[in-house]
C-alpha positions in Angstrom: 80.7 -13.1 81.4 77.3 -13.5 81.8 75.6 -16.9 80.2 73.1 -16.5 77.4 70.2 -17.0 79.3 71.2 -14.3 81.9 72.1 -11.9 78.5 68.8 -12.3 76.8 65.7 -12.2 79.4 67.9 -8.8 80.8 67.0 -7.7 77.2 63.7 -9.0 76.4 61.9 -8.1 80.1 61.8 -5.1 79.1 62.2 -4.8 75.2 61.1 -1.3 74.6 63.5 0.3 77.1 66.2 -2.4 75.8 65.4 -0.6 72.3 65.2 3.1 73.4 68.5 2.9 75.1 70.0 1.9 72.0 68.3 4.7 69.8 69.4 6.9 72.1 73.1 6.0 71.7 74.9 9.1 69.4 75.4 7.0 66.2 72.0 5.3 66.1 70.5 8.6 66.9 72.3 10.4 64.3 71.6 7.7 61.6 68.1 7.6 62.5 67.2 11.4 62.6 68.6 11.0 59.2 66.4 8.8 58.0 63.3 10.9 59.1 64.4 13.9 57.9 64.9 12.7 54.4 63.6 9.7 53.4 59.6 11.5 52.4 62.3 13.3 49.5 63.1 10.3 47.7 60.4 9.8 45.1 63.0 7.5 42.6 65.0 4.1 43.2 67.9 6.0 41.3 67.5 8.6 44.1 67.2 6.0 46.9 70.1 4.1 46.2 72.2 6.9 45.2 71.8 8.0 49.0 74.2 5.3 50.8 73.0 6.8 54.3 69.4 6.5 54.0 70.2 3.1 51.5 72.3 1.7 54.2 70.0 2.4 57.2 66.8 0.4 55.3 69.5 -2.5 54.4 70.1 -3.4 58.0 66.5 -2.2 59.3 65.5 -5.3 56.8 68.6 -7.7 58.0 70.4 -7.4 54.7 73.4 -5.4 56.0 75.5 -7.8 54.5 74.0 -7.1 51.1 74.6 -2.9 51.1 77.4 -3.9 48.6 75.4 -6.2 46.0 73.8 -3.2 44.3 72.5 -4.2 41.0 71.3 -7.1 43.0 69.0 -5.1 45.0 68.1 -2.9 42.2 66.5 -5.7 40.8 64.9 -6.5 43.4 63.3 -2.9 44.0 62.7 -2.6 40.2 60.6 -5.6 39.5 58.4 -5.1 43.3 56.5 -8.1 44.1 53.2 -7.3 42.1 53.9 -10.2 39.7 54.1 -14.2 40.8 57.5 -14.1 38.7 58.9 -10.7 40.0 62.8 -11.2 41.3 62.1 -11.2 44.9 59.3 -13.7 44.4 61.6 -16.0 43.0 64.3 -16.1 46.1 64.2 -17.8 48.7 64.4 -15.7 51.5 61.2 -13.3 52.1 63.6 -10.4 53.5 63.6 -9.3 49.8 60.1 -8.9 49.5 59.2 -7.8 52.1 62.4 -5.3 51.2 60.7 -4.4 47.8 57.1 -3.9 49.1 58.6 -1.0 52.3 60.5 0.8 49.3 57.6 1.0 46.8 58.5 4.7 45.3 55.7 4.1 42.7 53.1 7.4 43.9 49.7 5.2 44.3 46.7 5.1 42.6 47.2 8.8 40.1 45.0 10.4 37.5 45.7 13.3 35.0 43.2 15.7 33.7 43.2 16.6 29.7 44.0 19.8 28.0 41.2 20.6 25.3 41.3 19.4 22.1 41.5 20.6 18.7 39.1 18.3 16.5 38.5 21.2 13.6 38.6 25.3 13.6 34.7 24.5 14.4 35.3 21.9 17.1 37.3 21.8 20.5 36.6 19.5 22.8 36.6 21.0 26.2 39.5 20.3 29.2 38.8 16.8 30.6 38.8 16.7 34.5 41.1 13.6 36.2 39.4 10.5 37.2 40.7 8.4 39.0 39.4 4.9 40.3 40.6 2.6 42.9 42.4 -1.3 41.2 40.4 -2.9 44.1 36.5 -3.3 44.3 34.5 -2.9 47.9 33.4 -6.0 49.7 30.2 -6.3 50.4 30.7 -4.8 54.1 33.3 -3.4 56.4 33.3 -4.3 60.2 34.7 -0.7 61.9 34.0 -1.9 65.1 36.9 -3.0 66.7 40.9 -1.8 65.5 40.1 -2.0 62.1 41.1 1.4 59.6 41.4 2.6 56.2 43.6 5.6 55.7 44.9 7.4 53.0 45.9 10.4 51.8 44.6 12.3 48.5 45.7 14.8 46.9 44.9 17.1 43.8 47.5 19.6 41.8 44.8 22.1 41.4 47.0 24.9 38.9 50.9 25.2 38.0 51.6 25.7 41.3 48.7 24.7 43.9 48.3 21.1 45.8 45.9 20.5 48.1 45.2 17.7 50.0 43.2 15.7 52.5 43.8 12.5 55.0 40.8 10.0 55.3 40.5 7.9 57.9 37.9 5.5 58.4 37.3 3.7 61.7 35.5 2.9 64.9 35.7 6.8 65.8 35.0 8.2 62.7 32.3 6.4 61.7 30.3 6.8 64.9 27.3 8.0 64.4 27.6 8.0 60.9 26.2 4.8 60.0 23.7 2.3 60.8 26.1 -0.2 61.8 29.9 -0.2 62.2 30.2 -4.3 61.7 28.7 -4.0 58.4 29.3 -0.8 56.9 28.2 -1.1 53.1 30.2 0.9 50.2 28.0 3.2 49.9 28.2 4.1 53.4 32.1 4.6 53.0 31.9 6.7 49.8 29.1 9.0 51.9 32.1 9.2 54.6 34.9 9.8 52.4 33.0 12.6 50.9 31.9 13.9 54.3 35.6 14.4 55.3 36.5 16.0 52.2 33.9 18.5 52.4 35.2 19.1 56.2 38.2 19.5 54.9 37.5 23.0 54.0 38.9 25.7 51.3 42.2 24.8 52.1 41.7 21.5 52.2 40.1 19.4 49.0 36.3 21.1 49.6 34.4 21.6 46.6 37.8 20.4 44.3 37.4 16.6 44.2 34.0 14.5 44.8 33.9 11.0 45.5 31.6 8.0 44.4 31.4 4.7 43.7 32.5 2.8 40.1 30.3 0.7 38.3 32.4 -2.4 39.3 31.7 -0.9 43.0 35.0 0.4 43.9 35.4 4.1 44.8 36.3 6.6 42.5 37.5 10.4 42.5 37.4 13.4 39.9 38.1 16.7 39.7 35.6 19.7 39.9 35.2 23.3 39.2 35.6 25.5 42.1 35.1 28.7 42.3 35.5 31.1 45.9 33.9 34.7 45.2 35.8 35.5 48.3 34.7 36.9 52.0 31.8 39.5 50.4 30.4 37.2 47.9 30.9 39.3 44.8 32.9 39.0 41.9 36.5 40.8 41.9 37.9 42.5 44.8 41.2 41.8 46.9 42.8 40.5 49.6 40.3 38.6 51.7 37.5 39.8 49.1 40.3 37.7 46.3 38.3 35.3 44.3 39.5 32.0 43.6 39.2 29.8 40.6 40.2 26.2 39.4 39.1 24.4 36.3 38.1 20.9 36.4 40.4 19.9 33.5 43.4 20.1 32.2 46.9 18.8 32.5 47.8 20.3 35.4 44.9 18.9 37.5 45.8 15.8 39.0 44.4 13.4 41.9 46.8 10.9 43.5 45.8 8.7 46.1 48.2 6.7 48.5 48.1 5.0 51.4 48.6 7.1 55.2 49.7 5.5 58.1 47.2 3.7 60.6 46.0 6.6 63.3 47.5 4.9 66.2 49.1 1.5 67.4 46.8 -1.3 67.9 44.8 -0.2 64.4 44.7 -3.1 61.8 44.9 -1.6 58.3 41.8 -2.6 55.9 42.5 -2.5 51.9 39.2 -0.4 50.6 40.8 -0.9 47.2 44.1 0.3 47.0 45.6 -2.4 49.3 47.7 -1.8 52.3 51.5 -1.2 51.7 52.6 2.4 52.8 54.5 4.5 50.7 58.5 4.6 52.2 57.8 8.1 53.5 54.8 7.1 55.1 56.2 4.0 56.3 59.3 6.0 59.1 58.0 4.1 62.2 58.5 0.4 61.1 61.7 0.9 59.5 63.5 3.1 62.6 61.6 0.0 64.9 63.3 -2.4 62.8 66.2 -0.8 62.8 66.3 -0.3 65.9 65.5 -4.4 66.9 68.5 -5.0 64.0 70.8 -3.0 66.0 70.1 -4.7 69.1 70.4 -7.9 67.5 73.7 -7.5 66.1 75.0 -5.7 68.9 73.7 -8.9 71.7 75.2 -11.0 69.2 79.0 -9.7 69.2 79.2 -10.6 72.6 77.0 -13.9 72.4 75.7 -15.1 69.4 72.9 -17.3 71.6 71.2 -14.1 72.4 71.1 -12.6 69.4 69.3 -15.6 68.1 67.1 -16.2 70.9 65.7 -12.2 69.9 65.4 -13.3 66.3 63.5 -16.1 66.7 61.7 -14.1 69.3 60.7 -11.6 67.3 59.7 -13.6 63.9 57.6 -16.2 66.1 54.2 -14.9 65.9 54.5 -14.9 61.9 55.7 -18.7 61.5 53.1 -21.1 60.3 54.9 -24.1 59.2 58.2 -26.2 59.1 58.9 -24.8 55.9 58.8 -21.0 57.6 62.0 -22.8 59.5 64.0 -24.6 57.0 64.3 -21.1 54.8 65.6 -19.5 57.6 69.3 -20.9 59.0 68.9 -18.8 62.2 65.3 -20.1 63.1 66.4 -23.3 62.0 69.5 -23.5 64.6 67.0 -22.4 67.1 64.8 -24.8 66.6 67.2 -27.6 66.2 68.3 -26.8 69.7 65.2 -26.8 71.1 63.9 -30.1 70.1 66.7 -31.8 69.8 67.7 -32.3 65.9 71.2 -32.5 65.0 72.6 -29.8 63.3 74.3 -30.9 60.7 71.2 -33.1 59.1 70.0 -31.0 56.4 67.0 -31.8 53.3 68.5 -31.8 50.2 65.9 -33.3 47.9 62.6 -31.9 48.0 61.2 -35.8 49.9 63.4 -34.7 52.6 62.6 -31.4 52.6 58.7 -32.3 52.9 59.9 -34.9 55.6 62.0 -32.4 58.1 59.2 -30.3 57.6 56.7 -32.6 59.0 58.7 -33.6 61.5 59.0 -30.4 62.8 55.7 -29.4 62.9 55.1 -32.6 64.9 57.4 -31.3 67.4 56.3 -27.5 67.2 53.3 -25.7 68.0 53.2 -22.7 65.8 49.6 -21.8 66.9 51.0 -21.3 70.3 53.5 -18.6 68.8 50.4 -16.0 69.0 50.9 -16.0 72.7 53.9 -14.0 73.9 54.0 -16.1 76.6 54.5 -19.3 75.2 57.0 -17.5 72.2 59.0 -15.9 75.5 59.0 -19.8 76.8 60.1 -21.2 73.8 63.3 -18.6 73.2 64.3 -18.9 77.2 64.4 -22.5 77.2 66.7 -21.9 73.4 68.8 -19.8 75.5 69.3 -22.3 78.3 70.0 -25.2 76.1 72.6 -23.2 74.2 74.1 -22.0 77.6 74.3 -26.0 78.4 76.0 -26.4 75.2 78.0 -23.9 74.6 78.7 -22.0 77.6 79.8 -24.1 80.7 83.2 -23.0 81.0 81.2 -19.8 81.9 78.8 -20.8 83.9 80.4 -24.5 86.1 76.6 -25.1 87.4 75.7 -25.7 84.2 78.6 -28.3 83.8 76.1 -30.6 85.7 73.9 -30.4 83.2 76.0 -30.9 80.3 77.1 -34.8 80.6 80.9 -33.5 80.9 80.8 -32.2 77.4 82.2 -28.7 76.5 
């Protein structure tokens, strides 16, 4: 058998061929081609949990496998979302839940709805209302697009009965080349002039002409619907085919503009909230879940032969977000890990919120979390994890490490 150590820098040398190997075993691969193909359907929590493929592949993409069965439980969890301080998720302990309820947002974004006319007297209708709609957030007072940074998002407009149109903005370094008088400090108005740009480009079959864009008076942007009206290829009124002319009112209760976040253009971008924030609608959102899933699987699987690998990937993979020795303590796997490492016992435990504050402390005394940014030093920290556990745990394995061990198993 080969020792922990051994195990887990075979894996984590080369993590992405460690990962595509396992999606390219048959049952991952099926599961996950799944999940593509059917998770942009769901628009509902009723729907989503009613699926117990694409339900189960999200509750071990998150590490809540062992959860799949507590139903109602996680229905709470997805109901409330994580918008209020006192929301369900909030309220536990472990951040797998919201992070859970934030990737499986089925809420449709920011959404407006246009008015039917109204009937005030038999000598007064008001006409069809168009639909406005206008961003929760308001612009800071500058953008720097001139490194990774982006703003994407996708809007669309129900333009009749049976017409949506649509249009994806992006906003970064290469778009806005060019376009602007300086991409570290690109004002609002600036990014409502570029946002309108692109939906003009857009074209006919695109949003062109059907929604303009500007900015509130609190100084977020806003949308509405506008007349449009195509007399066709020859100009003139009537005629078919590609001479077909082509109206849409403003108003009314079929015209609609929604407006939800897109996923960042490439890897390496950092998303930027232009007033609508940053979390990704679950169909937008394929790519971090199937990753996730993917690590999970990996994870689980390293850890039915060893359970010392499969911690040193955790903790290897949740480094670069850990800012304290609280991030620890709420996590027992991190906290074994750590334990190990700098040499805690591991059966002490805080029970009282003084000895909570106190472990913490200590901890970060012993810990360098700002070093957890460098892969390096995270790949340091998890290999010497994996030798101490090997010294502890595995000797009868490995005799060499016997020598290391002070003659205890």
């Amino acid at each position: 058998m080969t020792n922990t150590l051994t195990s887990y820098m075979l894996l984590s040398r080369n993590l992405a061929t460690s990962l595509q190997r396992k999606g390219n075993e048959p049952v991952v691969s099926r599961e996950t081609a799944y999940y593509q193909a059917n998770i942009g359907k769901v628009t509902s929590i009723d729907d989503f949990m009613a699926d117990q493929r694409l339900y189960n592949y999200a509750m071990k993409a998150f590490g809540l496998e062992d959860m799949s069965y507590a139903k109602a439980f996680m229905r709470k969890v997805l109901t409330e979302g994580t918008s209020d301080s006192t929301a369900f998720a909030n309220r536990l302990a472990d951040d797998r839940y919201v992070a859970f309820a934030k990737a499986f947002d089925f809420s449709p974004g920011a959404t407006a709805q246009g008015t039917d006319p109204t009937v005030i007297s038999t000598d007064l209708v008001l006409p069809a209302g168009s639909a406005k709609l206008a961003l929760p957030g308001t612009l800071a007072a500058s953008y720097d697009f001139s490194g990774t940074n982006e703003a994407s998002f996708t809007l669309s407009s129900q333009l009749d009965g049976t017409t949506t149109k649509s249009v994806t903005i992006v906003l970064n370094k290469a778009a806005l080349a060019g376009k602007v008088a300086d991409l570290s400090k690109v004002t609002p108005a600036e990014i409502a002039t570029a946002v309108g740009a692109q939906i003009t480009a857009s074209g006919a079959s695109g949003l062109m002409g059907k929604v303009q864009v500007g900015l509130t008076a609190n100084g977020g942007l806003g949308f509405e619907t506008t007349d449009y009206a195509d007399l066709g290829f020859d100009g003139q009124p009537g005629g078919t085919g590609v001479n077909a002319d082509t109206f849409y009112f403003a108003g009314g209760s079929s015209r609609t503009l929604t407006l939800s976040n897109a996923a960042l253009s490439a890897p390496g971008q950092t998303a930027v909230d232009i007033g609508n924030g940053t979390d990704l609608s679950p169909g937008a959102d394929v790519k971090s879940v199937i990753d996730a899933y993917l690590q999970q699987s990996l994870e689980s699987d390293a850890g039915a032969e060893d359970t010392g690998v499969r911690l040193a990937l955790y903790f290897a993979r949740k480094a670069p977000t850990l800012k304290s020795g609280y991030d620890i303590l709420s996590d027992p796997a991190l906290t074994q890990v750590v334990n190990t490492v700098i040499g805690l016992p591991a059966t002490s435990s805080a029970t009282t919120s003084d000895a909570l504050a106190a472990r913490a402390k200590l901890i970060a005394s012993k810990v360098d979390f700002a070093s957890f940014q460098d892969p390096a030093k995270v790949e340091a920290f998890a290999r010497r994890f994996a030798a101490i556990w090997d010294a502890q745990n595995n000797t009868a394995t490995d005799p060499i490490l016997a020598l290391f061990s002070n003659g205890q198993a």
